[in-house]
C-alpha positions in Angstrom: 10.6 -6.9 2.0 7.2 -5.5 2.9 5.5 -3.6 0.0 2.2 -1.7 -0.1 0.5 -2.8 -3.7 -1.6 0.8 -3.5 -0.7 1.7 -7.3 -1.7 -2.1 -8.3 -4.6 -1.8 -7.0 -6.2 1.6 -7.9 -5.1 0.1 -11.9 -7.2 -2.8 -11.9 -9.9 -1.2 -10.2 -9.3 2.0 -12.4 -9.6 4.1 -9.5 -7.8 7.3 -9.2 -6.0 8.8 -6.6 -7.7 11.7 -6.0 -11.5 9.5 -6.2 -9.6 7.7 -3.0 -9.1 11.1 -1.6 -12.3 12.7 -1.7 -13.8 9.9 -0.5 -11.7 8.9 2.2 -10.9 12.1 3.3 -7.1 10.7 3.6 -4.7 13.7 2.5 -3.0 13.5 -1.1 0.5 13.0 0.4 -0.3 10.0 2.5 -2.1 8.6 -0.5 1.0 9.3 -2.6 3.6 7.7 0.1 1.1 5.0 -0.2 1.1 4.9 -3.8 4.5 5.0 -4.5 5.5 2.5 -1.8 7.0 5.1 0.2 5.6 4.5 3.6 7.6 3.9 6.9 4.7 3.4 9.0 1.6 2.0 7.9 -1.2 3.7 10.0 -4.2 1.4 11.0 -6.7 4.0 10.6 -5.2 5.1 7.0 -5.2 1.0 6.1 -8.8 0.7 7.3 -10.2 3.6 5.4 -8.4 2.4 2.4 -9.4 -1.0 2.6 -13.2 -0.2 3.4 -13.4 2.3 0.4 -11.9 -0.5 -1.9 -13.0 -3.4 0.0 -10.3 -5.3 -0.1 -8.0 -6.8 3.1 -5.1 -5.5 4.6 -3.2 -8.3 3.1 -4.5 -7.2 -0.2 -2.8 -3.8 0.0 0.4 -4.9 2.0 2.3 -8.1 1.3 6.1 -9.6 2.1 8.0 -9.9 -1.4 10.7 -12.5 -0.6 14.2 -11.2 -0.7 15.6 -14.2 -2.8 18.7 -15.7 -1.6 20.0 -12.2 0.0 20.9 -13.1 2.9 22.2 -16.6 1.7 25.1 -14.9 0.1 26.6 -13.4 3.3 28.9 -14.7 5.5 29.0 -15.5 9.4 
């Protein structure tokens, strides 16, 4: 499962949502999808605007959570 760590991030930096905002310029309900791991599409300009203002790498704000043994458990 892909997961956007947003809300991780903006904790340990102490960084609220509406600071990334202002000075992105990125609208408060694409932060929020972002935030709350609700996106469906992750839009390279949005992820490079993010990542510049808290200069970190996309791989820093998105990563692949492993889904366990999941799809172990099914069968053929």
């Amino acid at each position: 499962m892909i997961v956007c760590r947003l809300s991780t991030i903006l904790g340990a930096k102490r960084i609220k949502v509406a600071d990334v905002c202002r000075a992105t310029g990125i609208a408060r309900a694409t932060i929020d999808r972002y935030y709350f791991d609700r996106v469906n599409s992750f839009d390279r300009e949005v992820l490079s605007k993010l990542c510049d203002y808290l200069r970190i790498e996309p791989s820093d704000l998105i990563v692949k959570v492993p889904q366990g043994d999941l799809f172990d458990q099914m069968e053929p």
